[in-house]
N, C-alpha and C positions, 0 to 999 in steps of 0.2 A: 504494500500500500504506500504511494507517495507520503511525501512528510505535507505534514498542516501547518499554514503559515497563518499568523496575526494581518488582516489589513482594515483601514479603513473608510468605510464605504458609505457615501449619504449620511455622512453623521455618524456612525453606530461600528461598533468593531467586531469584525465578523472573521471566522477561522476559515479558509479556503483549504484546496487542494493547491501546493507547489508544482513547479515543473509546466508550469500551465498559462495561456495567454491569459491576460486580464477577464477576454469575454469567457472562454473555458470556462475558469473556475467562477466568476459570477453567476453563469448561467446553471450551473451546476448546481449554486445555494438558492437559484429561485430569483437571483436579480435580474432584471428582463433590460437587455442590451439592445437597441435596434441594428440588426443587421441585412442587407441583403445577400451579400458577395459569401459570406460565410458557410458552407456546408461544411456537415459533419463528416461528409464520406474521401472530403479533401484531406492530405497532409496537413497543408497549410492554406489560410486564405493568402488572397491578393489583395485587399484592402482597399478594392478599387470604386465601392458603395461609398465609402467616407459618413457612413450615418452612425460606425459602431464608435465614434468620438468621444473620449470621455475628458474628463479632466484630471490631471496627477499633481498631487504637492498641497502644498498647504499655504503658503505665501506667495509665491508667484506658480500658481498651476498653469500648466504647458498641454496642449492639446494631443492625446497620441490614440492612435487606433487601436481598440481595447483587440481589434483581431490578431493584431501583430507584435504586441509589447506582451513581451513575460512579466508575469504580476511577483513582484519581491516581497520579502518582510518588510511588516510597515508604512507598504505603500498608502495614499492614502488619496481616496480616488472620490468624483462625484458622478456619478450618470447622466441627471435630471436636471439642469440648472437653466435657469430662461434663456442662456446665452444658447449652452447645444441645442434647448428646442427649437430657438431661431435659428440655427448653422444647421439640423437637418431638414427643416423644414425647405429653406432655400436649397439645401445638396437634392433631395428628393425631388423640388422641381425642376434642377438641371436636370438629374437623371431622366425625367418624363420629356421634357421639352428635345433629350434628345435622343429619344425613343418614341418617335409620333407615329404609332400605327404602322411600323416598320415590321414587327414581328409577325410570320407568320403562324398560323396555326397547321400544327402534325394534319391536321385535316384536308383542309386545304393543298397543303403540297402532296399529298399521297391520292386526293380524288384522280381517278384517269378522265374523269368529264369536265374536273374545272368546276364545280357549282361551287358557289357560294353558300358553303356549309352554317358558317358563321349568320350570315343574315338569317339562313331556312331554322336556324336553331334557335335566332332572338325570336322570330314569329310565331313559332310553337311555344316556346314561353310567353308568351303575349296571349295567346289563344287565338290567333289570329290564322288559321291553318288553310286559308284560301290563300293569302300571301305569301302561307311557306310552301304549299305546292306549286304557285307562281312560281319560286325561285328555284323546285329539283323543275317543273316543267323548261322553263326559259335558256338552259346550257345542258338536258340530259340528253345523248343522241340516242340510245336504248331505253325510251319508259316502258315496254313490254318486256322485254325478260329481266328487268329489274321487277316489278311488280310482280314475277311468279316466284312461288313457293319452289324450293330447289325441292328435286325428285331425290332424295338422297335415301337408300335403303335404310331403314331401321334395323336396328340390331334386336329390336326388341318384337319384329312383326312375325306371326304365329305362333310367341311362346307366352304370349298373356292368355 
């Protein structure tokens, strides 16, 4: 088992797991760190979200990315202060402003007809399902053997 170190965090002094990024072991006691770039299944992050920002120190705190700083004894950290939630707020709408409707959807690029899955799938959630068969009718070049039930033997036909 790692060694448990002293730090403090929002006020209050809280024992962590050592060995461990800042957000690691926060996350780990339950303190909720914003991140996006973060995954668990990576080595390491790349830091490249800038929203997991914390602050370190006590006199003059210095801003470092809780993804990428190893948390020490004694560190003594804030999460939550009006200044981060103004600096993710504005990092978050970089990030959006340059991410405008660029990403595709798995769907999307894997249809061989090209429909507009995305709009046919807000319309059924709408209840609107003249409009979402508008959208498979309007780009499907097969609507008859899409509309049939596959002939596919049962495994299970004459033994019930």
């Amino acid at each position: 088992m790692a060694e448990r170190i002293t730090v403090r965090v929002n006020d209050r002094d809280l024992e962590v797991e050592g060995g461990t990024t800042i957000l690691q072991a926060l996350q780990r006691e339950g303190v909720q760190v914003p991140s996006l770039c973060h995954d668990v299944r990576l080595k390491r992050s790349n830091g490249s979200c800038g929203l997991c920002v914390v602050e370190v120190g006590e006199e003059h705190p210095r801003d470092v990315n809780a993804c990428l700083t190893p948390i020490t004894e004694g560190m003594v950290i804030q999460t939550h202060t009006q200044r981060l939630e103004e600096y993710r707020t504005v990092r978050l709408e970089q990030l959006l402003c340059d991410h405008n409707a660029d990403c595709v959807a798995p769907c999307v690029q894997t249809c061989p007809a090209t429909i507009d899955i995305q709009t046919y799938l807000r319309h059924v959630a709408d209840g609107n399902f003249e409009a979402a068969i508008r959208v498979i009718k309007d780009r499907n070049p097969f609507p008859s053997p899409l509309g049939l039930r596959p002939r596919v033997p049962s495994p299970l036909r004459g033994r019930v």
